[in-house]
Each structure stands twice: as C-alpha cells, then as structure tokens.
C-alpha positions as CSV (number, residue, x, y, z in Angstrom):
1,X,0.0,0.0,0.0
2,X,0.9,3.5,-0.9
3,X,1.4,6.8,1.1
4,X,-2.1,7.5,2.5
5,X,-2.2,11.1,3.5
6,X,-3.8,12.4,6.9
7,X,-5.4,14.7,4.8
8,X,-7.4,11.9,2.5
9,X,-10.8,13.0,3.9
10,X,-10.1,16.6,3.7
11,X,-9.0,16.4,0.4
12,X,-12.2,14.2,-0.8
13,X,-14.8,17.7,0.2
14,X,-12.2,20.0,-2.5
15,X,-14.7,19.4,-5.1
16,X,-17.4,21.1,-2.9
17,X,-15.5,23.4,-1.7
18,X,-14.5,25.0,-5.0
19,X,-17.7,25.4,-6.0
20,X,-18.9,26.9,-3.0
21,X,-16.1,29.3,-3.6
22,X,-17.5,29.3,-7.3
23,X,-20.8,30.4,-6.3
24,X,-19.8,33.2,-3.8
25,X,-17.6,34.7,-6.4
26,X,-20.4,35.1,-9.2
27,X,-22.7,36.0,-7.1
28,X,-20.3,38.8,-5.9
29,X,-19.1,39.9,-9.5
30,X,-22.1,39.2,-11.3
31,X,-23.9,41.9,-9.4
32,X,-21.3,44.4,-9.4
33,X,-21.9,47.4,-12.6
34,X,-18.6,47.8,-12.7
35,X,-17.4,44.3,-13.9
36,X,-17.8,44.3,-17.1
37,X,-16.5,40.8,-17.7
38,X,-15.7,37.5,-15.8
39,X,-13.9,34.3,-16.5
40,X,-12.0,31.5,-15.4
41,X,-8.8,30.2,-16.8
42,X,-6.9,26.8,-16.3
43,X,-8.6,23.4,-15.8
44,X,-11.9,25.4,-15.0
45,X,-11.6,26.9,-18.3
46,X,-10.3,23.4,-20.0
47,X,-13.0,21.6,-18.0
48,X,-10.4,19.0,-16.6
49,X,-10.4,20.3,-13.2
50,X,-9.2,17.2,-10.6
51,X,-9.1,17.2,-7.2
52,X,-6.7,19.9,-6.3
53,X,-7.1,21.8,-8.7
54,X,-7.4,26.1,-7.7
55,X,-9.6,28.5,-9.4
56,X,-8.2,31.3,-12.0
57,X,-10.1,34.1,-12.2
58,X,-10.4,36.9,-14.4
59,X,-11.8,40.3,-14.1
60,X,-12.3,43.0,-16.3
61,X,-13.4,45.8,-14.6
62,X,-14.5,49.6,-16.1
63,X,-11.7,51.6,-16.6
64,X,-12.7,54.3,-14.3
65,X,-13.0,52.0,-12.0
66,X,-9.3,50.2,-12.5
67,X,-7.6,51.4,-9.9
68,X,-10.3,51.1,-6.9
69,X,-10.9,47.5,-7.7
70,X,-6.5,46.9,-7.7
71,X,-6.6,48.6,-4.7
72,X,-9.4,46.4,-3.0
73,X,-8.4,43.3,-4.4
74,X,-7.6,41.4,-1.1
75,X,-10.6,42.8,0.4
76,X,-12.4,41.5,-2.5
77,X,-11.1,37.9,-1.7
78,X,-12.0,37.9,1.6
79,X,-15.7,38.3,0.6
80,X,-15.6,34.7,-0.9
81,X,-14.3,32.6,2.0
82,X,-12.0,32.4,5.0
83,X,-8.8,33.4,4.0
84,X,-5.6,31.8,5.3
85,X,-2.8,34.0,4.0
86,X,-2.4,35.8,0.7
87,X,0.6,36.0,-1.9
88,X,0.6,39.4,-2.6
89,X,2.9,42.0,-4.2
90,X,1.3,45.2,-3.0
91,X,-1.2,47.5,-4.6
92,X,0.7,48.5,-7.6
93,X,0.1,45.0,-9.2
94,X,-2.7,44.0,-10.8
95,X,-3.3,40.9,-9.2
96,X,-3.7,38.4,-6.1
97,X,-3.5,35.0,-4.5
98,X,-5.4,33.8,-1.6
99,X,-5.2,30.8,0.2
100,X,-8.0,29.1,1.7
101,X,-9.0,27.2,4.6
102,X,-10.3,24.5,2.5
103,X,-7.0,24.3,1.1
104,X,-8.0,26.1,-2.4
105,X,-6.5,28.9,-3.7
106,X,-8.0,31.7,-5.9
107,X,-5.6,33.5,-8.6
108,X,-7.0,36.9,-9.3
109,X,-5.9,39.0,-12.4
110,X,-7.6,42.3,-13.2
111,X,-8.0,43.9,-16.7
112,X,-9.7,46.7,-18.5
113,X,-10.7,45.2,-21.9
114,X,-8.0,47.0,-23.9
115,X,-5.3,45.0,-22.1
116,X,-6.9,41.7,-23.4
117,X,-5.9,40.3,-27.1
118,X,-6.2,37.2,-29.3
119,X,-3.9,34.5,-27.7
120,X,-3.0,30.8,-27.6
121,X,-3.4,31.1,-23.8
122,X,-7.1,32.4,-24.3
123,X,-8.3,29.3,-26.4
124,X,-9.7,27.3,-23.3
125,X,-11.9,30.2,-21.1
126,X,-14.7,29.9,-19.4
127,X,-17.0,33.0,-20.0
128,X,-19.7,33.7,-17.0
129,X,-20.0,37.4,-17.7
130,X,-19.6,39.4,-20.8
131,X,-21.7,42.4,-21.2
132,X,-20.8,43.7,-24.9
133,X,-19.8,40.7,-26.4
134,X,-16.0,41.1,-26.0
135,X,-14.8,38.7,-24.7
136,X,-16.8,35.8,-26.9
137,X,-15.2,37.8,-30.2
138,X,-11.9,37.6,-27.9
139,X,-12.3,33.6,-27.7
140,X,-13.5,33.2,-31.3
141,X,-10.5,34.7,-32.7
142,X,-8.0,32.9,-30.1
143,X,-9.5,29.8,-30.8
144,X,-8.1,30.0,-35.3
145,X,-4.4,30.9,-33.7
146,X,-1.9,28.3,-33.7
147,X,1.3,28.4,-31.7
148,X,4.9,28.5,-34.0
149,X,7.9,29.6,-31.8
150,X,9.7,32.5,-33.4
151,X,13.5,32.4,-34.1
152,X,14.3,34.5,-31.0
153,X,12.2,31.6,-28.8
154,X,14.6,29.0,-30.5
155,X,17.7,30.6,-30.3
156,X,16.7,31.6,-26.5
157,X,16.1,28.0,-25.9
158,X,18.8,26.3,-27.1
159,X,21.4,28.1,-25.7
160,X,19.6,28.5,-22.1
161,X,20.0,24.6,-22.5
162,X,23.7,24.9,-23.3
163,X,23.5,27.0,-20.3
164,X,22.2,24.9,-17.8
165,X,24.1,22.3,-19.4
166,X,27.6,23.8,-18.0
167,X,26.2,25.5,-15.2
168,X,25.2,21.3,-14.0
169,X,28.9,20.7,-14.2
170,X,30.7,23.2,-12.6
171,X,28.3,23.0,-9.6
172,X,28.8,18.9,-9.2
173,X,32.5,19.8,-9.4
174,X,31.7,22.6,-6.8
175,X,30.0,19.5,-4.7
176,X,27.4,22.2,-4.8
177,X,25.0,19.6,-5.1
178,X,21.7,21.4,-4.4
179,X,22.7,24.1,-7.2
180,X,23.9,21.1,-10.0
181,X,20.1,19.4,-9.2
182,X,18.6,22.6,-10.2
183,X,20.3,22.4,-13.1
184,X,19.3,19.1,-14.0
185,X,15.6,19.9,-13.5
186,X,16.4,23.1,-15.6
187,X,17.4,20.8,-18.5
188,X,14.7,18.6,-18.1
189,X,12.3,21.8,-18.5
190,X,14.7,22.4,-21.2
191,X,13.4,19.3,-23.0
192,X,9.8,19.1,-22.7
193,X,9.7,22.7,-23.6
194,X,11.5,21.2,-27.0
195,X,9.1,18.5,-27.6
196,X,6.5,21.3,-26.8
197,X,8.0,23.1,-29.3
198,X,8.4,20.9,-32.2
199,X,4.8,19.6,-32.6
200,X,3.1,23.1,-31.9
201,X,2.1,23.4,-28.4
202,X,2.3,26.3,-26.4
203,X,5.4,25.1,-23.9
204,X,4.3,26.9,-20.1
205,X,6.8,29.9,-19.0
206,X,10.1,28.4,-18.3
207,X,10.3,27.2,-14.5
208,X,6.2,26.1,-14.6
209,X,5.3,22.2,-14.6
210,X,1.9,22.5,-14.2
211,X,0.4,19.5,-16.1
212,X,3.6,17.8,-17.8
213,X,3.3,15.1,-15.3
214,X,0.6,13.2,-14.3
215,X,-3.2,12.2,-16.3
216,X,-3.6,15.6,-17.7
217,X,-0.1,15.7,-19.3
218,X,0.2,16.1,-23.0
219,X,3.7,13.9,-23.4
220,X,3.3,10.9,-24.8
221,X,4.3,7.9,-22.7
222,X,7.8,7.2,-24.0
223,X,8.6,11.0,-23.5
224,X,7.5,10.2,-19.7
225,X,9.4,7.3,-19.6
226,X,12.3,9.5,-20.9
227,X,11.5,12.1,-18.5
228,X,11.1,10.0,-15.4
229,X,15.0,8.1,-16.7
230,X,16.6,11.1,-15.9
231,X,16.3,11.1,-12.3
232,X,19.5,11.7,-9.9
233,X,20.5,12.4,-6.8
234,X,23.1,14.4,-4.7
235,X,26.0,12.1,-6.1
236,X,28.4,13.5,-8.5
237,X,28.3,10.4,-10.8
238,X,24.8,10.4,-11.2
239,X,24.6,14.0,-12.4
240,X,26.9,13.7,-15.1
241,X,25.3,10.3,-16.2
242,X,22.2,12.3,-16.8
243,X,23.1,15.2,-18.6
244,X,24.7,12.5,-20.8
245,X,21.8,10.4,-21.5
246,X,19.7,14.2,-22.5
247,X,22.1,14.9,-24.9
248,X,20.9,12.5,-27.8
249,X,17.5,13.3,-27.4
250,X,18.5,17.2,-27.4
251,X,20.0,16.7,-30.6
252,X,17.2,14.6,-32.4
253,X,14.5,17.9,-30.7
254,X,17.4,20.1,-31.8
255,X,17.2,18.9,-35.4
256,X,13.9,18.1,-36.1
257,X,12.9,22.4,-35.0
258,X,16.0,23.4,-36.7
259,X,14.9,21.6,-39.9
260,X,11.1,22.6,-39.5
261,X,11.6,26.0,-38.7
262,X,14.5,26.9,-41.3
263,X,17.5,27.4,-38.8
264,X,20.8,26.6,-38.8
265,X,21.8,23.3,-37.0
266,X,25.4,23.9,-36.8
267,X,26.0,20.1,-35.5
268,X,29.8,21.0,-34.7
269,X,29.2,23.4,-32.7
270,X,26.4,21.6,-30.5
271,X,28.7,18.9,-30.1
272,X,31.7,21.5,-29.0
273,X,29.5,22.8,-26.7
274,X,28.1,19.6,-25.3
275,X,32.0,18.4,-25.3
276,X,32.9,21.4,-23.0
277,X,31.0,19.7,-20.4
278,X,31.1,16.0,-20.6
C-alpha cells in the first residue's frame, strides 16, 4: 500500500469546496456594474479540473473604475471565503493570490478590456459574464491561432539549455550539489519545452510544470518514460550520467525544429559545446 495522506478525507470535500467558492464569487461579480466581464482560466476553463485543482479568475473591470478594484483586491477575496494567507505584491500590481482554509487557492488577475488580445493562452476560457460581447469575439479569434515559436524563442532556448548544461557541471565539481540538481531539473524543462516546441504546443513559462506530469499531461508515454529516466540524486556520478543520457534526445529535438523552422543546425558546434562539459 501507498502513502495514504492524513489529509485523504479533507482532500475528498475539495470538489465542494471549490464550487462553494465558485458560487460566492459570481454571485459577488455578477452583481457588481462595474465588472464588465468575468472568467476562469486553467482546468476550470479546460473543464479537466481534478481534485486539487485552484480557481483562476479573471476580471475585467470599467476603466474608471481600475484602480479602486486593484486597490481592494484582497478585500475583495475575503468576501468569498476564510482566507488563510495571501501571496501578494502590494497595490501597484494587478493581481492576487489567496489561500483558503479549505486548502483552495484563488488566482485573481484584473484587466480593463483593452489590455486583453487574441492568444493561444485564451483558447480554453470559461466566460460567466460578458456584457458587450467582447470577450466571446476575444475567444472566437483565439480559438483560429496556432502556436509556431519564433527564431528569437529558438535561439533563446537552445542556448539557455547549453547553459544549464555547464552550469550542472561546474556546480557537481563545486559538490554544490543542491545548485547542480537545479540544473538538471532546468534541463529537463529544457526538454519538454522542445518536444512542446516541435509539434506546436504552447510550452508553459520556463520554471512552470503544471500539467507535464501526471493524467492531464500532454507527453506521450515514451517522452515520460524518458522524462522519469533522468532522475539523480546528490551524487556526482549520477549528475553527469544524466546530462549524458539528455544529450541525444537534445539533438534529435534540436534537429527536427532546426529543420522545421529553417535554422541553422550547426551540429559541430552543438557537439563543442556539449563536449565542454562532458
């Protein structure tokens, strides 16, 4: 038998919970003049919300009325349910995080509709409130975009890998172990922003690995059995070992978006570069 949290029961009401939390907030924003426009992002917006999954909420407010509502935003949150603690910059930022005591938490962004365009990220929404029609027209145009990284991404990418790639080894030589492990993970990001990358997909900002593991992932399963291969710990050895077994399938990701997107491979100078290393 597995780990069996102390939380299992707990955990089980999250469901209910989030609605609750769902229902509080709409019938909060819905009545408010000044909200011109609600919606939820993330799995409430893909519909593939699973037990822990938090609520991302969206707010487009009147712009007269910007500034009060960045200025209230915590205050806003508390109207919803108990809150535990907030992740907050201060009120010069257009958005905030509250934690729950249901264990939920509620991501907040304000906008004035001018601020929202067309995007990949806007394909998968969840309108509740729309009041001229905006939003809908925003979706409807999202939803014919397709995602093609530009030159800049690519260039960015490859060498942040070759980056990570050196920085690994002079911290295992360091025996700064904790800093090398970072590293590695930082290469492994590295990856499945690659195979991201060359079919099309939208890879999450750099650091993020929200839904690359687990039932909701989009990696196929020899990618994950790739991905779960490169595991090390705080040994020397096993560092190295890894960033050897990425490098071939850096190369073959290398290639293949090298050839599709009409950029120069330069396969000497990979391989220097890898050599510098191991």
């Amino acid at each position: 038998m597995g780990f069996v949290s102390r939380h299992f029961e707990r955990d089980l009401k999250i469901p209910k919970h989030r609605q609750d939390l769902i229902n509080s907030i709409e019938k909060d924003l819905l009545n408010d003049d000044d909200v011109l426009g609600v919606f939820y992002g993330g799995s409430i917006g893909n519909d593939n919300t699973d037990l822990y999954s938090d609520i991302d909420l969206r707010i487009v407010v009147s712009p007269e009325k910007f500034q009060e509502f960045i200025l209230n935003k915590k205050e806003r949150l508390k109207r919803w349910g108990n809150v535990v603690y907030f992740e907050d910059l201060g009120p010069d930022v257009t958005y905030s995080i509250a934690h729950y005591d249901c264990f939920i938490k509620i991501d907040t962004f304000y906008y004035k509709f001018e601020d929202i365009k067309p995007s990949v990220w806007l394909q998968n929404i969840k309108i509740v409130r729309d009041l001229d029609g905006q939003l809908e027209d925003t979706l409807n145009k999202s939803t014919s975009l397709s995602y093609k990284p530009s030159r800049e991404e690519i260039e960015f990418w490859r060498t942040k890998f070759f980056a990570h790639f050196h920085e690994a080894y002079r911290r295992a030589m360091r025996k700064e172990l904790y800093y090398a492990l970072k590293c590695i993970d930082s290469l492994r990001l590295s990856m499945i922003t690659g195979w991201y990358m060359e079919v099309g997909i939208q890879p999450n900002a750099f650091g993020d690995w929200a839904k690359y593991e687990g039932e909701r992932s989009k990696l196929i399963d020899w990618q994950l059995s790739l991905l779960d291969s490169w595991e090390c710990g705080r040994d020397v050895s096993e560092i190295i070992n890894v960033m050897k077994s990425i490098v071939p399938e850096f190369k073959r990701v290398h290639l293949n978006i090298c050839n599709k997107f009409g950029i120069e491979e330069r396969t000497e100078w990979v391989d220097e570069i890898v050599h510098m290393a191991i």
